[in-house]
MISEVO-564421 format. One record per residue (C-alpha): residue in three letters; residue number from 0; x, y, z. Coordinates in nm, 4 decimals, m for minus. Layout:
BEGIN
NODE	ala	NUM	X	Y	Z
...
END
This chain:
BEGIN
NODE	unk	0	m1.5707	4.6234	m5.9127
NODE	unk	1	m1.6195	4.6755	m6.2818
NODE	unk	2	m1.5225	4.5221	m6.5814
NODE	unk	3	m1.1431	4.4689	m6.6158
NODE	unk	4	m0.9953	4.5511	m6.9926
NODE	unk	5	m1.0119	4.1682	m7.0788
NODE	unk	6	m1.3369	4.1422	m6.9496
NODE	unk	7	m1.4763	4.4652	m7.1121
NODE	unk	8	m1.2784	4.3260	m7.4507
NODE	unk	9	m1.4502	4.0067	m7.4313
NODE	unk	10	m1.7669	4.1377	m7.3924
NODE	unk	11	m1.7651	4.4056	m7.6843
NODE	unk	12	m1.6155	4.0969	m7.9321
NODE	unk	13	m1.9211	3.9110	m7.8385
NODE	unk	14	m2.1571	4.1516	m7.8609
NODE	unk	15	m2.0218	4.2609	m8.2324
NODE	unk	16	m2.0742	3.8910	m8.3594
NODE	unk	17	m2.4124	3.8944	m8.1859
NODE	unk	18	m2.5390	4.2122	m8.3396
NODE	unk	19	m2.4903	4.0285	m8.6720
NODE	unk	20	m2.8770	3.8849	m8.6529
NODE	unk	21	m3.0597	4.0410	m8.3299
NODE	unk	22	m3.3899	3.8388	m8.4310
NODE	unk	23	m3.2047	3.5360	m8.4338
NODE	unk	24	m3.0647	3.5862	m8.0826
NODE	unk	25	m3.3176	3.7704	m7.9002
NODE	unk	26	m3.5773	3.5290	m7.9699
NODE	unk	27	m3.3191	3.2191	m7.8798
NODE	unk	28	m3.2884	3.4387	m7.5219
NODE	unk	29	m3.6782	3.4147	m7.5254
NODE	unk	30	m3.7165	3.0864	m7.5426
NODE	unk	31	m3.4703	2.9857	m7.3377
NODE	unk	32	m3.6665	3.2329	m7.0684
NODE	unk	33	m3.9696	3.0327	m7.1126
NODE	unk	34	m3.8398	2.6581	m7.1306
NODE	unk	35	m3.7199	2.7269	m6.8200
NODE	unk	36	m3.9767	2.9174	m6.6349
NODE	unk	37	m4.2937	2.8076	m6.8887
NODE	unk	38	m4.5027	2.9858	m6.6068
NODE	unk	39	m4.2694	3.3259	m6.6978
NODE	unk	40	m4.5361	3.3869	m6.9729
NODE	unk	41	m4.8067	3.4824	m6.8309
NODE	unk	42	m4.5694	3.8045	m6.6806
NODE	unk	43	m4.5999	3.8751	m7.0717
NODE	unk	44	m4.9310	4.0415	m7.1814
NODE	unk	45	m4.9098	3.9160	m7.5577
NODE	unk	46	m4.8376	3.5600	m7.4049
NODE	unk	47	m5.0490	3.5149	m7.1457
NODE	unk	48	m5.3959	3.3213	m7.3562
NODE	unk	49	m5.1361	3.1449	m7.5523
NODE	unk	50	m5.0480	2.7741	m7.4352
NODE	unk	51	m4.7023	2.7786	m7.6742
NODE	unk	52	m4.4164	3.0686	m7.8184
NODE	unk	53	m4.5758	3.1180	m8.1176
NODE	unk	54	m4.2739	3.1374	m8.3917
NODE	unk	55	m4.4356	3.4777	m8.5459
NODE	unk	56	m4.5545	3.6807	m8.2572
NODE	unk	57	m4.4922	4.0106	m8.3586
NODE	unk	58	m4.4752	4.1534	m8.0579
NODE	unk	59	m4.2513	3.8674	m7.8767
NODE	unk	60	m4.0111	3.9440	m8.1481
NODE	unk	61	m4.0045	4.2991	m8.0905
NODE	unk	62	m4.0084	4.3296	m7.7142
NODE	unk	63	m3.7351	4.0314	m7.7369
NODE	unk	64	m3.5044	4.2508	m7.9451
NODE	unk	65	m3.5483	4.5696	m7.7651
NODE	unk	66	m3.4525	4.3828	m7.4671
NODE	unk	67	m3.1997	4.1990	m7.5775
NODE	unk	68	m3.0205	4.4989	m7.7698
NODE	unk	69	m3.0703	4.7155	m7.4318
NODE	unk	70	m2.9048	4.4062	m7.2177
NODE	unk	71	m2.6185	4.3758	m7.4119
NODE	unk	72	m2.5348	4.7361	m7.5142
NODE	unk	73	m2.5589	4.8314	m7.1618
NODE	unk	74	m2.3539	4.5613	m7.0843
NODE	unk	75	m2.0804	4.6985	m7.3633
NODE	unk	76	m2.1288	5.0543	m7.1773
NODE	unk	77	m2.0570	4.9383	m6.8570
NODE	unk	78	m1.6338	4.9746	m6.7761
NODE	unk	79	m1.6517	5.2874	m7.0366
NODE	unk	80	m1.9388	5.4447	m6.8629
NODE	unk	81	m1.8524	5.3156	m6.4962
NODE	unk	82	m2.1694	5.1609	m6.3749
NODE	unk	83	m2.5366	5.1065	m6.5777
NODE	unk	84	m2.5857	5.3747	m6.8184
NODE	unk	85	m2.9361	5.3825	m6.8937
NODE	unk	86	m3.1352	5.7415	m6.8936
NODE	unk	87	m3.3140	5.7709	m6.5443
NODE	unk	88	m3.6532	5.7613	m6.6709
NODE	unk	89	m3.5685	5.4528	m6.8372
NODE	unk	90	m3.4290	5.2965	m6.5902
NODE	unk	91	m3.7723	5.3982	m6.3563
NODE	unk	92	m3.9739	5.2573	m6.5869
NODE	unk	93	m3.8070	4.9442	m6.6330
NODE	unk	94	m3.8209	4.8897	m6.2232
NODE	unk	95	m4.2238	4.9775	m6.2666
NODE	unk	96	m4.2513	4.7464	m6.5721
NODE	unk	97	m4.1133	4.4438	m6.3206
NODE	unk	98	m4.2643	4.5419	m6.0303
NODE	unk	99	m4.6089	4.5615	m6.1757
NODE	unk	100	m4.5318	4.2561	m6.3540
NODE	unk	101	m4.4988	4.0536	m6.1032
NODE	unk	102	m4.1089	4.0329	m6.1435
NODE	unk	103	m3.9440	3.8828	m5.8468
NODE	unk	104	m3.5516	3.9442	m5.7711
NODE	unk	105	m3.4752	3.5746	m5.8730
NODE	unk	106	m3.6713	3.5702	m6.2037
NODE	unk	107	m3.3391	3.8128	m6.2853
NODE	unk	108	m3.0892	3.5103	m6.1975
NODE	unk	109	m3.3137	3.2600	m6.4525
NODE	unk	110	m3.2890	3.5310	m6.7056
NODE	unk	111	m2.8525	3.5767	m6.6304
NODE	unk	112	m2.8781	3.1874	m6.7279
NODE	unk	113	m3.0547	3.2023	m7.0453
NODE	unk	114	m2.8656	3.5026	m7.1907
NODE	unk	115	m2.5447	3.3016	m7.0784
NODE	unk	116	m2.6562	3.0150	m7.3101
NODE	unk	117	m2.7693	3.2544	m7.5708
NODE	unk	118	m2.4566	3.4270	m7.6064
NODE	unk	119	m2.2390	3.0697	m7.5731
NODE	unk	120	m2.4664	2.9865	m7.8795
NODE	unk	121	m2.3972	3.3375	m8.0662
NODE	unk	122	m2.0486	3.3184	m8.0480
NODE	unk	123	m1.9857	2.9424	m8.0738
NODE	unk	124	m1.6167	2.8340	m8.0479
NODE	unk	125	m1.5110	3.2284	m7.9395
NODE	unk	126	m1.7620	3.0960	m7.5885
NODE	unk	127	m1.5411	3.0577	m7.3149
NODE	unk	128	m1.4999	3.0856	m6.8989
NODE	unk	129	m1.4020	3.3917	m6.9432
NODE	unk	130	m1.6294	3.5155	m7.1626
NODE	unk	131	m1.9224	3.3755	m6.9403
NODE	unk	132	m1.7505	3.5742	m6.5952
NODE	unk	133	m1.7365	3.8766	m6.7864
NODE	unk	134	m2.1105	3.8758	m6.9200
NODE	unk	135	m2.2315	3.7085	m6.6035
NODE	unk	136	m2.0492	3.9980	m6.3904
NODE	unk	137	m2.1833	4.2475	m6.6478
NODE	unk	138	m2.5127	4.1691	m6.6317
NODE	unk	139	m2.5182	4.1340	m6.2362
NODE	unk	140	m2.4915	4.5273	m6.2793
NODE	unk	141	m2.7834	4.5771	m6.5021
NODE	unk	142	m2.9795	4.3084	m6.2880
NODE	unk	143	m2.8965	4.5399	m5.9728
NODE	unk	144	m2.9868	4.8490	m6.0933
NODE	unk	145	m3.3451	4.7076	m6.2013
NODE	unk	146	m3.3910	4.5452	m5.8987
NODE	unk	147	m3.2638	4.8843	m5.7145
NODE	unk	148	m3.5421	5.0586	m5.8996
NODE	unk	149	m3.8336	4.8151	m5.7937
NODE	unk	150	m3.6990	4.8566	m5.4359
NODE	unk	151	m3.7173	5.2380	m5.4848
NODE	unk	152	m4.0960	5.2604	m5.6496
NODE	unk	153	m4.1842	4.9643	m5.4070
NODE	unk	154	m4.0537	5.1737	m5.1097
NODE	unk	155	m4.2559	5.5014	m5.2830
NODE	unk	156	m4.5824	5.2910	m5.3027
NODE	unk	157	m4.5480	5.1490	m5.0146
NODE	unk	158	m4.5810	4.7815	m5.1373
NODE	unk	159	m4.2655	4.5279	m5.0665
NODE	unk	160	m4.1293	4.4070	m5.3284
NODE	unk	161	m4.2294	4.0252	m5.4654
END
């Protein structure tokens, strides 16, 4: 099942307060990633010779917001649109990104939790249960349709997926 109304409302109120400094908030998602998997940065090629999250990284900062803006707008999309709506090819290339990453199917759960607390941090007193089920649900699409795409290119290439 999708989104209900409530849900889909919830989630589009968030996102509008979290748009409001994308930096901010994608790089909070970041380093919530990597306090809780430190070993997740080494699936990073502009982290892996560096033994902390260096506060200016360029290219953390970028490839956090890009990520972050794709997770969440997605997310928005997702009652409207009925299901994931990102173009094919992206969505290909995202499941080849993981897979050849190294990605497993439970790094994706880790990730749920830190964008969770990221968003309960955006949105401050708005956070709520409901909030959380809606983004949580939401996300367990995106998560799915990655995932679905590793299986895909994993089947293609003959290698199982991690």
């Amino acid at each position: 099942m999708l989104l209900s109304e409530k849900q889909e409302a919830l989630v589009k109120e968030s996102w509008e307060l979290l748009k409001q400094d994308i930096p901010l908030h994608s790089f909070r998602l970041f380093t919530s990633i990597l306090e809780k998997a430190p070993g997740a940065k080494d699936l990073f090629s502009f982290l892996r010779d560096t033994d902390e999250i260096p506060q200016n990284n360029p290219k953390l900062r970028a490839h956090a917001a890009k990520v972050f803006r794709l997770t969440c707008e997605s997310v928005v999309q997702l009652r409207e649109k009925g299901g994931v709506l990102i173009g094919d090819a992206t969505l290909k290339w995202l499941g080849s990104v993981h897979l050849q990453n190294g990605v497993l199917a439970p790094h994706f759960e880790m990730v749920k939790e830190a964008l969770l607390k990221t968003i309960e941090e955006g949105v401050g007193e708005k956070w709520s249960e409901e909030m959380e089920n809606a983004w949580g649900e939401a996300y367990d699409h995106l998560a799915a349709a990655i995932i679905g795409e590793m299986q895909a290119e994993a089947a293609a290439s003959s290698k199982p997926v991690p």
